[in-house]
C-alpha atoms as an extended CHARMM CRD file, in Angstrom:
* protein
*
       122  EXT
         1         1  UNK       CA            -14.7430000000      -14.5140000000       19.5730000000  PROA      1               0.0000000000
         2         2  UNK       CA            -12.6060000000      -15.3390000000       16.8190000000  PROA      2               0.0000000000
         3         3  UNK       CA             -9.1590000000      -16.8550000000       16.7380000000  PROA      3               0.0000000000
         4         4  UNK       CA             -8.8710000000      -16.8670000000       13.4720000000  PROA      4               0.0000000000
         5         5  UNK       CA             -9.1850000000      -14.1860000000       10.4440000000  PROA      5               0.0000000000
         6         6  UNK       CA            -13.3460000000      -14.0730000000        9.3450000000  PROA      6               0.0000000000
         7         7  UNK       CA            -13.4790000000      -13.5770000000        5.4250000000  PROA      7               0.0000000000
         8         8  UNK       CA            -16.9170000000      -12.9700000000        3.7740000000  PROA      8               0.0000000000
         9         9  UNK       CA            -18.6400000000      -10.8530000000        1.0020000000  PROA      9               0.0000000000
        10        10  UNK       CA            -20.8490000000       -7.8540000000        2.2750000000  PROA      10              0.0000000000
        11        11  UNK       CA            -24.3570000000       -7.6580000000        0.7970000000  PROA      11              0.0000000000
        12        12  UNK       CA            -22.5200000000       -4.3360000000       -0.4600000000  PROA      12              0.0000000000
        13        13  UNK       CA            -20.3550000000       -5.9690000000       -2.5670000000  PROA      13              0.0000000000
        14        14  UNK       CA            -17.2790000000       -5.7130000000       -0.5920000000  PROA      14              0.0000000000
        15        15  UNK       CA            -14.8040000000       -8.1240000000        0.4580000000  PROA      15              0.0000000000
        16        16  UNK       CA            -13.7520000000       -8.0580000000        4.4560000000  PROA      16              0.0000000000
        17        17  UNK       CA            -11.5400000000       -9.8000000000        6.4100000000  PROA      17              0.0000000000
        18        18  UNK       CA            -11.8040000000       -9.2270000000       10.3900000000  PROA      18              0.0000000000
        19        19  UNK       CA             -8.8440000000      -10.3200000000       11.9950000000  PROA      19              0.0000000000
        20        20  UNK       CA             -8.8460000000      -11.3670000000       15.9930000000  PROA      20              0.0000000000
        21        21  UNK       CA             -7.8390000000       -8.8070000000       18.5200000000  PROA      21              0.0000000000
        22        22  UNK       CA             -3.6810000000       -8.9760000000       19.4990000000  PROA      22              0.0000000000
        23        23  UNK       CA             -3.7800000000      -11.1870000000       16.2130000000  PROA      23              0.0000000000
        24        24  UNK       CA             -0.1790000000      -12.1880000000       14.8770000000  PROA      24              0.0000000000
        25        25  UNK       CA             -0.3120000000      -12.1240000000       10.9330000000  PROA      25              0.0000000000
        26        26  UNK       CA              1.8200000000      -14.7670000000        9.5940000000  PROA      26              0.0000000000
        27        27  UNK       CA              2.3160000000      -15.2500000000        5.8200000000  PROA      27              0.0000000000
        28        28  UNK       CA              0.6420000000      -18.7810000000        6.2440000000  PROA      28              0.0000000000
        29        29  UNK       CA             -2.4780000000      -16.8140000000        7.3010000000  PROA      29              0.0000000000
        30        30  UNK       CA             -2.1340000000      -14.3640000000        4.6350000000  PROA      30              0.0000000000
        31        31  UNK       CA             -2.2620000000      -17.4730000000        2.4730000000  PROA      31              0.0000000000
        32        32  UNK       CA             -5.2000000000      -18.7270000000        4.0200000000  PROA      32              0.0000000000
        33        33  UNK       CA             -7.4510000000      -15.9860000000        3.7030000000  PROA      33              0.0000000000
        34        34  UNK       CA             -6.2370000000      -15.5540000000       -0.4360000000  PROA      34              0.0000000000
        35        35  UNK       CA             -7.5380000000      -19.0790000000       -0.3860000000  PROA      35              0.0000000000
        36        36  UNK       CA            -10.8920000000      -18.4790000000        1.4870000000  PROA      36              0.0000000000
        37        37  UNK       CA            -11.2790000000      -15.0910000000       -0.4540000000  PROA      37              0.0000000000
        38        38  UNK       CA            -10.8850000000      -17.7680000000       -3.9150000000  PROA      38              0.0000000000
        39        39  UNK       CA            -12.7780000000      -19.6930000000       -2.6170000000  PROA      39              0.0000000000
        40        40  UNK       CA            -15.8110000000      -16.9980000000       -2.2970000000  PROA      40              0.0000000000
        41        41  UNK       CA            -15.2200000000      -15.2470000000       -5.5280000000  PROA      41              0.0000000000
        42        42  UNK       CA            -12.4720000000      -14.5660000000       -7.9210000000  PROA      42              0.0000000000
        43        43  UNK       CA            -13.8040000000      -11.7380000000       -8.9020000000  PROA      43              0.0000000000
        44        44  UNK       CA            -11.5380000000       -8.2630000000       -8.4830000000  PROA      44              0.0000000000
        45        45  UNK       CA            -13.3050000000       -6.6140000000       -5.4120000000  PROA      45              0.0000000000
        46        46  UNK       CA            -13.2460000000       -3.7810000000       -3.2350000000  PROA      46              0.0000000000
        47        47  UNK       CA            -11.4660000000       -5.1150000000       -0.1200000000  PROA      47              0.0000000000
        48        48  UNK       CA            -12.5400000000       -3.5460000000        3.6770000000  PROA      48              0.0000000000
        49        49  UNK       CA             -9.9340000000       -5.3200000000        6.3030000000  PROA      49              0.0000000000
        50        50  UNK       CA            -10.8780000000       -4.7540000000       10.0460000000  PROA      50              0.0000000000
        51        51  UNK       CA             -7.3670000000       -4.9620000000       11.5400000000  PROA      51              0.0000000000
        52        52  UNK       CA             -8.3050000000       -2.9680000000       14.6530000000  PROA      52              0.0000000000
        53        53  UNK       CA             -5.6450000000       -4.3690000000       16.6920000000  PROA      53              0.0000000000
        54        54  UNK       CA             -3.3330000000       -6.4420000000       14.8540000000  PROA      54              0.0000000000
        55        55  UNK       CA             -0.1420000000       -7.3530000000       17.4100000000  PROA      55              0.0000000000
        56        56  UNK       CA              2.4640000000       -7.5800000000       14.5970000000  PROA      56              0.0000000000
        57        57  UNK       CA              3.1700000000       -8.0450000000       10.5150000000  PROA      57              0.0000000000
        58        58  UNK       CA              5.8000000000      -10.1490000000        9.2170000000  PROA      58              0.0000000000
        59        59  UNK       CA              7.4850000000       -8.4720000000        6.0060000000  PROA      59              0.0000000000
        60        60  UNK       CA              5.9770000000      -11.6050000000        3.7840000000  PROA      60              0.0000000000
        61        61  UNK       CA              2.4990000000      -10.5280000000        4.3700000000  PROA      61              0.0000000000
        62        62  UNK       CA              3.2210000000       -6.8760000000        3.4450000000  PROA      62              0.0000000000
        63        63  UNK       CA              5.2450000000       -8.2940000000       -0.0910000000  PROA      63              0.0000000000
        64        64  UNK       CA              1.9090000000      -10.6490000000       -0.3980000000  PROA      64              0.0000000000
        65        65  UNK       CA             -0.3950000000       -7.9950000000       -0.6080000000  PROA      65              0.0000000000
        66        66  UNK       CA              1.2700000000       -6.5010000000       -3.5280000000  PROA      66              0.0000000000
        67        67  UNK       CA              1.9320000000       -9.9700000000       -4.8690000000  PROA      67              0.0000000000
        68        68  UNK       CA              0.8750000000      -10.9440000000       -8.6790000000  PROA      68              0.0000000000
        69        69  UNK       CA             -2.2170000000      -13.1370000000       -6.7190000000  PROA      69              0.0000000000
        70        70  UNK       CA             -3.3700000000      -10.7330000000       -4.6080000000  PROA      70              0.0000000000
        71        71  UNK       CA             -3.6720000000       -7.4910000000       -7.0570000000  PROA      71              0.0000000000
        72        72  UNK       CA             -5.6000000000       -9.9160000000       -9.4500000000  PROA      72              0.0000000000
        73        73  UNK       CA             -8.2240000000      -10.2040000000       -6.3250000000  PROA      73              0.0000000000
        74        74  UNK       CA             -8.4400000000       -6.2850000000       -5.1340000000  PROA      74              0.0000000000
        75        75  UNK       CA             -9.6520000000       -3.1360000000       -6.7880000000  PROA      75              0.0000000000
        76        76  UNK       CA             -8.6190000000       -0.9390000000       -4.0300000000  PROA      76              0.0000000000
        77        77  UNK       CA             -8.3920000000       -1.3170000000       -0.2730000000  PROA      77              0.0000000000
        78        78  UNK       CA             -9.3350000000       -0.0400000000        3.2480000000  PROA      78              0.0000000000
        79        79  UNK       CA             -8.5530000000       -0.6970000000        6.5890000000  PROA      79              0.0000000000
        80        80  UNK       CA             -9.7270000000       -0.1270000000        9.6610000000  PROA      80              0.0000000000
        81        81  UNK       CA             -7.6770000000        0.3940000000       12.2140000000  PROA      81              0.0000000000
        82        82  UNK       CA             -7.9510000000        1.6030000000       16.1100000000  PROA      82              0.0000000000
        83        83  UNK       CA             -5.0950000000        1.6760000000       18.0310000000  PROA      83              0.0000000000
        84        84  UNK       CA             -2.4400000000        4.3620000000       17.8990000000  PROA      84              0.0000000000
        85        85  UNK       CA              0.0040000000        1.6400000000       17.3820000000  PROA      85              0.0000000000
        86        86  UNK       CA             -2.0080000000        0.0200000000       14.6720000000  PROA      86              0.0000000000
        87        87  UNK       CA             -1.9340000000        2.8090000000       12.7980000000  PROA      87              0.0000000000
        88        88  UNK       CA              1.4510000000        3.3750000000       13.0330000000  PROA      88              0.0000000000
        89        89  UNK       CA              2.0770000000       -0.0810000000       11.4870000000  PROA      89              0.0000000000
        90        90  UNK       CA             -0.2930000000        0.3990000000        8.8090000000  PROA      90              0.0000000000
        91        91  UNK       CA              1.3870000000        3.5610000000        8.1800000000  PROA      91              0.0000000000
        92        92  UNK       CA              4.7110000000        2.3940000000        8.1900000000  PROA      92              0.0000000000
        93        93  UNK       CA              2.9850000000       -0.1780000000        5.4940000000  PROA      93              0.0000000000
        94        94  UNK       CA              1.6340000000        2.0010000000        3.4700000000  PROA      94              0.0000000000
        95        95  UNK       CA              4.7810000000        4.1320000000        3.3650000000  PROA      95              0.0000000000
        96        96  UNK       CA              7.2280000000        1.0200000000        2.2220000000  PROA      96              0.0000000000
        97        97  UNK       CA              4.6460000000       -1.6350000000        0.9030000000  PROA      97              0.0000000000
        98        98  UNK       CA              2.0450000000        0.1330000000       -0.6740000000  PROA      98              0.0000000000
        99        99  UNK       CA             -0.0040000000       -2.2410000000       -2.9020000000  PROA      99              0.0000000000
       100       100  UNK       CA             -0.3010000000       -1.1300000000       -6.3480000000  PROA      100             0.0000000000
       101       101  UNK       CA             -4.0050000000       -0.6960000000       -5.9910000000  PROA      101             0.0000000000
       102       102  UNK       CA             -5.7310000000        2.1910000000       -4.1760000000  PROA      102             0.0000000000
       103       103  UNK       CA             -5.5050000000        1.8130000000       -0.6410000000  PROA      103             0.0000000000
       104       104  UNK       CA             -5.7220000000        3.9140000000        2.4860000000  PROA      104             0.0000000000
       105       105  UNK       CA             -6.2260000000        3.9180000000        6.3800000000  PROA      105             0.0000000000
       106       106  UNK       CA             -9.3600000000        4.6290000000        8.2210000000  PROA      106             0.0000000000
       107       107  UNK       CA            -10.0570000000        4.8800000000       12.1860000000  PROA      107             0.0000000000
       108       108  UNK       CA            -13.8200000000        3.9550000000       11.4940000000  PROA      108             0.0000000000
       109       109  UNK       CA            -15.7300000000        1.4160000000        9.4080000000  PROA      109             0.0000000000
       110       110  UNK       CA            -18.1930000000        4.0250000000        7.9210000000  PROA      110             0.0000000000
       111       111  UNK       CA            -15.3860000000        6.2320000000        6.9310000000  PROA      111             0.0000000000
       112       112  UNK       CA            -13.8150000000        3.4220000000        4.6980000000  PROA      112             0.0000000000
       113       113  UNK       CA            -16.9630000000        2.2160000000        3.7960000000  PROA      113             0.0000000000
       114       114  UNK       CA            -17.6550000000        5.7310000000        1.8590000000  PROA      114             0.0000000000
       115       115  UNK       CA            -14.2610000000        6.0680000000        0.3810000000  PROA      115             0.0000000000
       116       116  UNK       CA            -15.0260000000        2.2600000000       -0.9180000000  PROA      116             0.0000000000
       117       117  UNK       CA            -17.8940000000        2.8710000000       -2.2640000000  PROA      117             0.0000000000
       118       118  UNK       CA            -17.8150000000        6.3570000000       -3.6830000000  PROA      118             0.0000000000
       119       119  UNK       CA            -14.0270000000        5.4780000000       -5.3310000000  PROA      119             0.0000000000
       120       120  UNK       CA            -15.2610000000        2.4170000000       -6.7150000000  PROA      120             0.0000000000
       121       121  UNK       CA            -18.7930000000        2.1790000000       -7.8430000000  PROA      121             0.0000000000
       122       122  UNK       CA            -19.2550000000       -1.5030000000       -9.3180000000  PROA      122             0.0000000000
């Protein structure tokens, strides 16, 4: 198992980031995964984040997704999410800090797989 957030390009196209279970996302992480995502391409991609069961969010990380840097990086985004209280977060995120790109919530992969795909065609 992972301890730290996995970031890799789907043969699909799409950008994901999986992010360890009870996982505590710091701004420093948020950082490091812009940088691995650079790393990988900079081209603007659909994003699919697996944040099942993310513990907590510090406020950085939701400013840094609408950030200058990351909107240059993502054409819209999904996540994945499990847990009742998961999804509260990401509600509560999506309510407050909604990125300026299309983004929405998902309890299964395939579901936010679809909406990726059939929003964005590349």
């Amino acid at each position: 198992m992972h301890s730290v957030p996995r970031v890799w390009l789907g043969g699909d196209g799409i950008m994901r980031i999986a992010y360890p279970h009870d996982f505590h996302l710091a701004l420093e992480v948020m950082r490091s995964v812009y940088h691995q995502h650079m790393q990988i391409t900079t081209e603007k991609r659909r994003l699919l984040v697996y944040a099942d069961s993310v513990a907590s969010a510090e406020y950085e990380v939701q400013q840094f997704a609408s950030s200058a840097e990351a909107v240059a990086l993502v054409r819209g985004m999904a996540i994945v999410v499990k847990s009742f209280f998961t999804r509260a977060m990401a509600d509560l995120f999506m309510r407050f800090h909604r990125p300026p790109y299309p983004t929405s919530v998902f309890p299964r992969e395939q579901d936010a797989i679809a909406w990726l795909t059939t929003t964005f065609s590349d």
